[in-house]
C-alpha positions as CSV (number, residue, x, y, z in Angstrom):
1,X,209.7,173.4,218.5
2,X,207.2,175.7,220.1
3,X,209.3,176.0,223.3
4,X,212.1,176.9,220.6
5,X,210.5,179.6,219.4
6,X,209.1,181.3,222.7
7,X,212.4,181.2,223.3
8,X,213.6,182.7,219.9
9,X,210.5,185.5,220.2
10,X,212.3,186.8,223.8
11,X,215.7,187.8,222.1
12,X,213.6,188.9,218.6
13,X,211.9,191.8,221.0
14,X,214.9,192.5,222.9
15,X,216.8,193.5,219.8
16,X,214.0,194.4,217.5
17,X,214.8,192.0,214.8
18,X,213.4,188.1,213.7
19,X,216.1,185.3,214.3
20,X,216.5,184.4,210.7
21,X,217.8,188.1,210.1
22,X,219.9,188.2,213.0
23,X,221.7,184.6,212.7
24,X,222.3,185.7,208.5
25,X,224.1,188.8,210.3
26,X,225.9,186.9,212.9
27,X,227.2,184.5,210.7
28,X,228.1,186.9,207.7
29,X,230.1,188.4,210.7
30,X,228.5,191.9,210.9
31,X,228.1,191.8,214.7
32,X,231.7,191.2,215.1
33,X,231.6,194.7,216.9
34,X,229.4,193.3,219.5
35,X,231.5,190.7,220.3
36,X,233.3,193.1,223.6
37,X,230.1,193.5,224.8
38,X,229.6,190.8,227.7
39,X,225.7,190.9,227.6
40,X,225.4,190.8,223.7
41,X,228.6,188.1,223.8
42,X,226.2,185.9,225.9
43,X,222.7,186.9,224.6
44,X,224.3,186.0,220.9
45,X,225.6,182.6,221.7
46,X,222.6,181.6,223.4
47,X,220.2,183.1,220.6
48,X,222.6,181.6,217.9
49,X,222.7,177.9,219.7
50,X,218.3,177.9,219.9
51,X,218.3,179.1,216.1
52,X,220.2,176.4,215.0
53,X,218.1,173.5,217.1
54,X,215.2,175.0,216.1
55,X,216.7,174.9,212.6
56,X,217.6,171.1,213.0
57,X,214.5,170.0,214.4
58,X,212.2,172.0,211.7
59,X,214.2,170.0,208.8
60,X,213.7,167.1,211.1
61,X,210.1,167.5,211.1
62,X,209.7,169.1,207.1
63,X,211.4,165.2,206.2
64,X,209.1,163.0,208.3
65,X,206.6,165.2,207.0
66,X,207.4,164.4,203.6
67,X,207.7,160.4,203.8
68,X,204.3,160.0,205.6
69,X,200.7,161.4,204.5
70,X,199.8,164.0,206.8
71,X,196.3,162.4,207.9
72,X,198.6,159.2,209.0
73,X,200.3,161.7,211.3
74,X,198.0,164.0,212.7
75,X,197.2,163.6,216.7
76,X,193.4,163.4,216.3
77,X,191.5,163.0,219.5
78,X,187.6,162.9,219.2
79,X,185.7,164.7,222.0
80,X,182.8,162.9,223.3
């Protein structure tokens, strides 16, 4: 997920706005105006297809979350 969302933070200050915002936009079709635009085409469909793995694998993680305790889960290395 943190790869996802380096990723995500490269387009968010391109454009000036958080991926949330932008993929409610782009799917409520108010960038339709964009869509001529071979930079924004691309940029969009790119942005759009890391939003929603990132969205997938956040609920992914939010429901194994929820069936285990979080102590059971937690990558604990002592240092010695």
């Amino acid at each position: 997920m943190k790869l996802l969302e380096r990723r995500l933070t490269l387009y968010e200050e391109k454009y000036g706005v958080l991926s949330e915002d932008f993929y409610a936009a782009l799917t409520s079709g108010q960038l339709s105006r964009y869509d001529e635009f071979d930079e924004t085409r691309t940029d969009f469909s790119r942005w759009k297809g890391i939003y929603e793995t990132w969205l997938r694998r956040k609920q992914a993680y939010v429901k194994q979350l929820g069936e285990r305790e979080l102590a059971s889960t937690l990558r604990f290395q002592p240092s010695y």
